[in-house]
C-alpha positions as CSV (number, residue, x, y, z in Angstrom):
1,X,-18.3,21.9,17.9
2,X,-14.9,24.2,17.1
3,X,-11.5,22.6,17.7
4,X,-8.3,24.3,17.3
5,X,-5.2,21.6,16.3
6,X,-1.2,22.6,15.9
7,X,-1.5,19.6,12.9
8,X,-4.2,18.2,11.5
9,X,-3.8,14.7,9.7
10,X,-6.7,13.9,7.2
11,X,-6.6,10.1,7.2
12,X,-7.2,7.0,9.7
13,X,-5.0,4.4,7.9
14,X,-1.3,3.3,8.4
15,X,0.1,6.3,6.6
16,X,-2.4,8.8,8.5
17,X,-1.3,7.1,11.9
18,X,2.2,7.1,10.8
19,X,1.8,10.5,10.1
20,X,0.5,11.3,13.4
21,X,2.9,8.8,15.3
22,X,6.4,10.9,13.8
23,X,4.3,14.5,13.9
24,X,3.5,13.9,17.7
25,X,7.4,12.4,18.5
26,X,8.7,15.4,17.1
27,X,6.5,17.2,19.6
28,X,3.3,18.7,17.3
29,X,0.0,19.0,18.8
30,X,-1.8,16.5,16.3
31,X,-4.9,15.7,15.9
32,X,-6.2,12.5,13.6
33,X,-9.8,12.9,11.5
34,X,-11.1,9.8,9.8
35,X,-14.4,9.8,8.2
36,X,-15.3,5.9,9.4
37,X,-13.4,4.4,12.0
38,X,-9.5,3.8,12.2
39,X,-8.3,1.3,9.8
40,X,-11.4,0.6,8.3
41,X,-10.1,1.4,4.4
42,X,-7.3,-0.7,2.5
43,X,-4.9,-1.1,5.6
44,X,-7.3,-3.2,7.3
45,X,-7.5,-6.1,5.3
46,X,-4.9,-6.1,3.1
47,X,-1.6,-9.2,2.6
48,X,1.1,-7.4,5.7
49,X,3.9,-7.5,3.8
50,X,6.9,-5.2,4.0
51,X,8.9,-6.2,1.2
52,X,12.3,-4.4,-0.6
53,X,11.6,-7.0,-2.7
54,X,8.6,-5.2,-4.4
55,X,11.0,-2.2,-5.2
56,X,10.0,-2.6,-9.1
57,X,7.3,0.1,-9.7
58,X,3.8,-1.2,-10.8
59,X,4.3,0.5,-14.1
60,X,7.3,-1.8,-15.6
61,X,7.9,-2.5,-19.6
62,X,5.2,-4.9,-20.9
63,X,2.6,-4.1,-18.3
64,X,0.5,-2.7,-20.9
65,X,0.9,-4.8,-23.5
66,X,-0.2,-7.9,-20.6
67,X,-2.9,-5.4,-19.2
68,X,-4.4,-5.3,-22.6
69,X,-4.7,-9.2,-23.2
70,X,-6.4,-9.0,-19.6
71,X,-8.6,-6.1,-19.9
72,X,-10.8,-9.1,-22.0
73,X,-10.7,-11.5,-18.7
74,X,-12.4,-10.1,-15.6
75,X,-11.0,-13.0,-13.6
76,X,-7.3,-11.8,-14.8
77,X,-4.8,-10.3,-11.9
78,X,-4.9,-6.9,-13.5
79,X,-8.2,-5.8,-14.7
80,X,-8.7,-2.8,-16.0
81,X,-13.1,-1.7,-16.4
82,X,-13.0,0.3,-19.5
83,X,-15.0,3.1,-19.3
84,X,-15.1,6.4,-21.5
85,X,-14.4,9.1,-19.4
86,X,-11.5,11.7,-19.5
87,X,-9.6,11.2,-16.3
88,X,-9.8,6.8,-17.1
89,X,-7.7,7.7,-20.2
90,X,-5.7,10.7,-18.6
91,X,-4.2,8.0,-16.0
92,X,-4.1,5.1,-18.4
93,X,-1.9,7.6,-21.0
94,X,0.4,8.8,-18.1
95,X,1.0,4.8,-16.7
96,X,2.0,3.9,-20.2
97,X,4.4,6.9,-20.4
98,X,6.1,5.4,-17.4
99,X,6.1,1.9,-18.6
100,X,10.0,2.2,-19.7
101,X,13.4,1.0,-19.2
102,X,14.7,4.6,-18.4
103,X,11.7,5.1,-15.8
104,X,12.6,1.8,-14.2
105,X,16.1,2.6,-14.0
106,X,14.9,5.8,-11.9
107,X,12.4,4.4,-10.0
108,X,13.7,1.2,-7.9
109,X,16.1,3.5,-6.0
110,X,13.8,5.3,-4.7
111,X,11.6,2.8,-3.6
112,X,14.1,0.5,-2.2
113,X,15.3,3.5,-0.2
114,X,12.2,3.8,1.1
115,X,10.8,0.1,1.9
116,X,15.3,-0.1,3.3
117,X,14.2,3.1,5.5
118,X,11.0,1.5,6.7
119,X,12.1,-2.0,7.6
120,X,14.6,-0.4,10.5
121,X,11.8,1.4,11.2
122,X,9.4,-1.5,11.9
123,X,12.1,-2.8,13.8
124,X,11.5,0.1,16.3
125,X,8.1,0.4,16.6
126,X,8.0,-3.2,17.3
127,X,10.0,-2.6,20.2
128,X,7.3,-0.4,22.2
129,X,6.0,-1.2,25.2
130,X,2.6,-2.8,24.8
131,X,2.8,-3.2,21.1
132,X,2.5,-6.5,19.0
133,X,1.8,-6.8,15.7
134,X,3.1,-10.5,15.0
135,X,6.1,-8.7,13.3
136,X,8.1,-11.5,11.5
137,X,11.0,-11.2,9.2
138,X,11.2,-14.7,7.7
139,X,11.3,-13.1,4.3
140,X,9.1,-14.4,1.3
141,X,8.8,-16.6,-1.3
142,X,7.8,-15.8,-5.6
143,X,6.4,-19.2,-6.4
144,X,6.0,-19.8,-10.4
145,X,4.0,-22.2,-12.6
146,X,5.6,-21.5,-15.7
147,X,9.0,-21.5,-17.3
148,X,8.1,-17.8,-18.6
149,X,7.2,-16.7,-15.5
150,X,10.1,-18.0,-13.8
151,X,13.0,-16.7,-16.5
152,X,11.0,-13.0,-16.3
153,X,11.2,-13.3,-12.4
154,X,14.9,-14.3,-12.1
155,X,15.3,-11.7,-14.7
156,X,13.6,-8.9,-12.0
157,X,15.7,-10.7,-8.7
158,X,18.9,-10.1,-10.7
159,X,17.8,-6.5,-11.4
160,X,17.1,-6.1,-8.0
161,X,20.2,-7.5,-6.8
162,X,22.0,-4.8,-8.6
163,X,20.2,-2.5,-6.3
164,X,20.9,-4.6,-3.2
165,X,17.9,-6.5,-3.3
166,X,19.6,-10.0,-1.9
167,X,17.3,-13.2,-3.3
168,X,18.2,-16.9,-3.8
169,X,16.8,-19.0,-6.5
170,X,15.2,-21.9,-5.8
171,X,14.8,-25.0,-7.8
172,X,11.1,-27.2,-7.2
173,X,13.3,-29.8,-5.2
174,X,14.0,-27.0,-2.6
175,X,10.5,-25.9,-2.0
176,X,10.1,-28.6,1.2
177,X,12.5,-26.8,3.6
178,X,10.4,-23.1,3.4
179,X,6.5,-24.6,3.0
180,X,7.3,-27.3,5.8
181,X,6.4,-30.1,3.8
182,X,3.8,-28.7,1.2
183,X,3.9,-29.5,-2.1
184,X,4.0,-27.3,-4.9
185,X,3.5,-27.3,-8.8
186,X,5.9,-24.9,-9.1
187,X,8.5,-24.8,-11.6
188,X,10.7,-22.7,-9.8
189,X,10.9,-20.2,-7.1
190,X,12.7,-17.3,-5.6
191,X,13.3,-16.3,-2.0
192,X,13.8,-13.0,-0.7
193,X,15.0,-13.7,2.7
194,X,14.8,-9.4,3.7
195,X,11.2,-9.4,3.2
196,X,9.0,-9.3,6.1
197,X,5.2,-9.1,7.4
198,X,3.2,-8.6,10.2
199,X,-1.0,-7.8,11.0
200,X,-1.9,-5.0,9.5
201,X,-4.9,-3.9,11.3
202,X,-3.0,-4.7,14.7
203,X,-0.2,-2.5,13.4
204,X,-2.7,0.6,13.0
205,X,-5.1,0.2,15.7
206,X,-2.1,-0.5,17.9
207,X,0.1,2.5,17.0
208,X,-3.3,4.2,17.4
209,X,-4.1,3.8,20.6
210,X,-0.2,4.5,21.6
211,X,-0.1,7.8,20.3
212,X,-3.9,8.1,21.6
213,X,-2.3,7.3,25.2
214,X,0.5,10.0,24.4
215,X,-1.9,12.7,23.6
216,X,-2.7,12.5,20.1
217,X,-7.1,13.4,19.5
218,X,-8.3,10.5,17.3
219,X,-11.8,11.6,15.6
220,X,-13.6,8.9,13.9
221,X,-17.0,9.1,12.2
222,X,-15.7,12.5,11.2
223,X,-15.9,13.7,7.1
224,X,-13.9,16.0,5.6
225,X,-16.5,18.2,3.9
226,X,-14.1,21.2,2.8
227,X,-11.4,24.2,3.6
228,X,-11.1,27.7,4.4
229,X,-8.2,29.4,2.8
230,X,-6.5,32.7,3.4
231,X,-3.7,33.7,0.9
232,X,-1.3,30.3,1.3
233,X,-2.8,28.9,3.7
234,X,-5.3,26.5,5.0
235,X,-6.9,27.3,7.7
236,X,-10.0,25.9,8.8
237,X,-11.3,22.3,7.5
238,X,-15.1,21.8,7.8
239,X,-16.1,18.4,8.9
240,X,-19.6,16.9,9.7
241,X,-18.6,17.4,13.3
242,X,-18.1,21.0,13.2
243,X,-15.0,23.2,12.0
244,X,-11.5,22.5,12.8
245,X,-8.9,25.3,12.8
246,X,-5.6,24.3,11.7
247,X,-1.4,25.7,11.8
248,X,-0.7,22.7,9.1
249,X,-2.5,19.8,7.8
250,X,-2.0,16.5,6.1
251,X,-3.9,14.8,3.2
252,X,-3.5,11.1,3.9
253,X,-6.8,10.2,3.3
254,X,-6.1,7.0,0.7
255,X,-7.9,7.0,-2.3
256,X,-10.0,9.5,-1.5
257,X,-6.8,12.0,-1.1
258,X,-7.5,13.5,-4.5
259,X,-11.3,13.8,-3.9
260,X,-10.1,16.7,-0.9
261,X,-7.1,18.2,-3.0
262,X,-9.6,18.9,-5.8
263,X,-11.0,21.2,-3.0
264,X,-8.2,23.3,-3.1
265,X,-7.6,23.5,-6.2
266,X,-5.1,20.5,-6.7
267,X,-5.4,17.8,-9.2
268,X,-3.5,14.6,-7.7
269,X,-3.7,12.1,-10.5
270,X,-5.2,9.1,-9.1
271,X,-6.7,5.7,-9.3
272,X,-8.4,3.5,-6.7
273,X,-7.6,0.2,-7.0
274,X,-9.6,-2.7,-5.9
275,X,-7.8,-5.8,-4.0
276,X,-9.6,-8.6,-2.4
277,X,-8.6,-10.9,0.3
278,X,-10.0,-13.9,2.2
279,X,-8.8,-14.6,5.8
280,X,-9.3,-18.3,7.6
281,X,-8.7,-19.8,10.5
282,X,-5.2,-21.5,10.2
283,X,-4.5,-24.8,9.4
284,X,-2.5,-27.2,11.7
285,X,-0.2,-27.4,8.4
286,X,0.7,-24.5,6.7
287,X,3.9,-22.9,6.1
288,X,4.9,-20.0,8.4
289,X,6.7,-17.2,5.5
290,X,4.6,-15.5,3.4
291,X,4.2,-17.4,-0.3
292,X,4.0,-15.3,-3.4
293,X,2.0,-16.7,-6.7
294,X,3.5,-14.6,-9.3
295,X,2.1,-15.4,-12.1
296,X,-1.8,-15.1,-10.4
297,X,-0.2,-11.9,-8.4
298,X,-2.1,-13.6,-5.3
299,X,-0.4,-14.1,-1.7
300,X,-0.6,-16.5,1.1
301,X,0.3,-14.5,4.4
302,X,0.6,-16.9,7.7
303,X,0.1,-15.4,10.9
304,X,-0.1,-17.2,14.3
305,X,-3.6,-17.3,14.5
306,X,-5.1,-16.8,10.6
307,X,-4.2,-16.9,7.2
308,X,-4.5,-14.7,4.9
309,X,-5.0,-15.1,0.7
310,X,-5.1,-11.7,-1.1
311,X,-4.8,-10.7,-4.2
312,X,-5.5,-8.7,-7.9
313,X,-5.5,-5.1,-8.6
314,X,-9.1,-4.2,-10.3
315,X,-9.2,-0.6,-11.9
316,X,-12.8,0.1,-11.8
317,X,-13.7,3.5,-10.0
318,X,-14.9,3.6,-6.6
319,X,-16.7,0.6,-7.3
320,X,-16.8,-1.5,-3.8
321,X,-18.8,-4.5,-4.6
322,X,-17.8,-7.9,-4.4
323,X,-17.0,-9.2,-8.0
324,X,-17.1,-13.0,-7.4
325,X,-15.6,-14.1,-10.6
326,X,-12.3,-12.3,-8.5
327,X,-12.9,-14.2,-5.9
328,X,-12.9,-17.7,-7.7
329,X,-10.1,-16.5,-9.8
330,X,-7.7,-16.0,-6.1
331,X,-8.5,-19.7,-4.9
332,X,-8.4,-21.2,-8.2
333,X,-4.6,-19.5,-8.1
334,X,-4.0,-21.6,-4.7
335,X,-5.2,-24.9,-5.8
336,X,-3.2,-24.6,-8.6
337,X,0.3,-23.8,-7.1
338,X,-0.4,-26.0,-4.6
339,X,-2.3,-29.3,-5.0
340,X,-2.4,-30.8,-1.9
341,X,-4.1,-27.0,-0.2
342,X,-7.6,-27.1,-0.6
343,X,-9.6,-23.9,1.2
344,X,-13.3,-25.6,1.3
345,X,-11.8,-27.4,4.1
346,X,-10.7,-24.3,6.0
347,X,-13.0,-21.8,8.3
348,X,-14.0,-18.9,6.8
349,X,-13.3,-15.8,8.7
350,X,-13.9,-12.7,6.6
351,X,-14.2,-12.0,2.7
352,X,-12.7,-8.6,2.3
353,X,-12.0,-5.3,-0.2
354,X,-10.7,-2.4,0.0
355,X,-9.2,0.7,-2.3
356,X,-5.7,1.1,-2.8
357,X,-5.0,4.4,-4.4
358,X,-2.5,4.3,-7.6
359,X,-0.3,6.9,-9.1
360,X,0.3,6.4,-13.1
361,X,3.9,5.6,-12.1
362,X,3.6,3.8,-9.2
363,X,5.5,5.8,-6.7
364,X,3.6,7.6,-3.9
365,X,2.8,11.3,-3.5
366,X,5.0,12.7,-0.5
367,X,5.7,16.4,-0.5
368,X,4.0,20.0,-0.2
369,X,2.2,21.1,-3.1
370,X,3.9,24.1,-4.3
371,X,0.6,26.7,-4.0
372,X,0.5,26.2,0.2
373,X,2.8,26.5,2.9
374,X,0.9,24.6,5.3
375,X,0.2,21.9,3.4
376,X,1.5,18.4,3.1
377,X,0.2,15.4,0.7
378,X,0.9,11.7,1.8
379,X,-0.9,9.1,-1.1
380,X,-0.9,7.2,-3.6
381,X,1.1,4.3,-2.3
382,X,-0.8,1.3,-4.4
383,X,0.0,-2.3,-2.7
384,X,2.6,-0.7,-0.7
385,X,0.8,1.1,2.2
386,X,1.9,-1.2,4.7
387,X,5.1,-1.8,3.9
388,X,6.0,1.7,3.0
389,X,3.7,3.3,6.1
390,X,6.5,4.2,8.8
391,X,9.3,6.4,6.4
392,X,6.3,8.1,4.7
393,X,5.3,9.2,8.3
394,X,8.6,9.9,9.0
395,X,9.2,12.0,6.0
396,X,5.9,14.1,6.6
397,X,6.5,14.6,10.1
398,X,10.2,16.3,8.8
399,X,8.8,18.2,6.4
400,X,6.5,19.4,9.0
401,X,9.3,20.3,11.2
402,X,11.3,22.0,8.5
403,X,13.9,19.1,9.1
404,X,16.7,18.3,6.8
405,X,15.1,15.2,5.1
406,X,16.7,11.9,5.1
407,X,16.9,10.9,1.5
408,X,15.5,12.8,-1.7
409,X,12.0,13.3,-2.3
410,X,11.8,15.0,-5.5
411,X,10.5,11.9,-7.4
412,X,7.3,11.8,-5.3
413,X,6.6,15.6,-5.5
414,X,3.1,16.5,-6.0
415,X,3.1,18.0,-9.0
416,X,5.6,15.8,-11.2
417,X,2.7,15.0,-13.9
418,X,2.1,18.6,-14.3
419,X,-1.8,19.9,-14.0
420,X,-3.2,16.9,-13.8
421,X,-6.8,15.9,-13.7
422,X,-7.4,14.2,-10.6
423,X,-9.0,11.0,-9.8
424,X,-11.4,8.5,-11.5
């Protein structure tokens, strides 16, 4: 079959949605490809948050020198698979390059802008008629078991402060009146009451079938399996369900974003990222905000009819099988923050993974590459798809428009780590 599209967005997830939802209100013909069905990658199953708070980059001074000393533990909350192949090595150079105080200094602005910028925007899709995704902004809580732990995270809050970021510490004594009763082991904690979280496959299917309702051709099943170019510009993709011709497309495709840039002839530096999450049927007792174990990097997210435990960030290729050491190592990190919780009570719903795809420097890709007019890239948001899904769409669907953008860009341009060597 041969379809003809104004815009073409490459990508299922919340940022392809997103994408389509801004693309379409700005009145582009769009039409969505997704190679399985919607929200079937890393925005299906992954903590909900939408958190300002995380506006400190992944790659931060004395991630390495910790990744190292973890790279030996495959239970660890940042494992890194060593394996010896170019690109591995390319991307592991390039994120300790960023791992600095000046990089940092550089890189919370832009990310608070953008999680700021997406919040209001929650605010307003949440607001459409038919649409619920359990939005709550209660805010969230960093819970920490060690003194360290807890002088290195009031050490980040205060940074963050300085960028706006509000936060209140919390001694163990104040714990009761945000987990409703539930003890805790921690030594110390921090609330960040703008923080907020919702479902995050409700979110995507939701917005989906709005902007399916408004017009908008959703195409599941449907692989990218290459492009036609002429001079500057795409203008056919091929899928498995026949060619579509195109005015403009979009790449949002998640970790497998690079994968199709390679096609034409751009190198998007790239990792996938494993996270894991368990979801059971909730508890008659559990707290209702979001609870953060910093030191594990795992998070309890409540909802009104599950709850959610998700966590670690496993660097291991395209690797999607179910390493149960990881597994252990999440509900160990619950039992022991909080004694009294014990999850072999609780119903089993779903054991999940999914692929988050990393930049070196932990700030997404968001811009045209500089080789195609027609062309716009939307990836590489790591642990922040979710919360970061909305402005990214918003931006796209300007740059689409040939809109005056909202805030500066030129951080998450395409090509900022020169010719790169795409992903791993």
């Amino acid at each position: 079959m041969i379809r003809k599209t104004e815009t073409l967005v490459i990508g299922g997830g919340a940022i392809g949605i997103c994408c389509a939802y801004y693309l379409h209100a700005l009145g582009k013909n769009v039409t969505v490809v997704e190679k399985d069905e919607i929200c079937s990658g890393s925005s299906y199953g992954n903590a909900g948050l939408v958190v300002p708070s995380y506006s400190m980059p992944l790659a931060a001074p004395g991630v390495i020198s910790q990744g190292l000393k973890w790279m030996l533990n495959p239970e660890s909350p940042f494992y890194i698979k060593p394996r010896f192949q170019r690109n591995f090595f390319i991307w592991i150079w390039k994120f300790h390059k960023a791992c600095n105080q000046d990089y940092l200094k550089k890189s919370i602005p832009v990310l608070r802008d953008l999680s700021l910028a997406s919040l209001k925007l929650f605010d307003e899709l949440a607001m459409l008629e038919g649409i619920d995704f359990s939005f709550e902004k209660k805010g969230i809580i960093e819970n920490f078991n060690t003194d360290k732990g807890f002088e290195k995270g009031v050490k980040d809050a205060r940074r963050l402060q300085e960028y706006g970021i509000e936060h209140n510490i919390l001694e163990n004594d104040e714990f009761m009146k945000y987990t409703q009763g539930m003890r805790t082991a921690a030594v110390g904690g921090i609330f960040f009451p703008g923080d907020a979280h919702l479902v995050p496959d409700q979110f995507v299917r939701q917005i989906a079938k709005h902007i399916e309702n408004k017009g908008v051709q959703l195409l599941t099943s449907t692989e990218v399996l290459g492009f036609e170019t002429s001079g500057r510009r795409v203008t056919t993709v091929k899928t498995t369900r026949g060619d579509i011709f195109v005015e403009e497309v979009v790449l949002a495709g998640g970790s497998w974003t690079s994968e199709m840039a390679h096609e034409l002839n751009i190198e998007v530096l790239m990792a996938p990222a494993k996270g894991y999450s368990l979801t059971y049927k909730r508890p008659p007792k559990i707290p209702s905000i979001p609870l953060a174990m910093a030191e594990a990097k795992v998070v309890l997210t409540p909802t009104s009819d599950w709850l959610r435990v998700a966590g670690t960030l496993e660097l291991s290729g395209f690797d999607m099988s179910i390493n149960k050491r990881r597994l252990h190592a999440i509900l160990e990190a619950v039992s022991t923050y909080f004694p009294d919780f014990d999850t072999d009570t609780l119903e089993l719903i779903e054991i999940w993974r999914g692929l988050r795809p990393c930049s070196p420097d932990g700030l997404p890709y968001i811009g045209r590459p500089r080789h195609y007019d027609n062309l716009i890239i939307s990836t590489g948001h790591g642990m922040l798809g979710i919360s970061l899904a909305p402005i990214t769409g918003k931006i796209v669907a300007q740059l689409a428009s040939g809109q005056r953008l909202g805030m500066d860009i030129d951080a998450l341009r395409i090509e900022r780590f020169g010719w790169s060597f795409g992903n791993f």
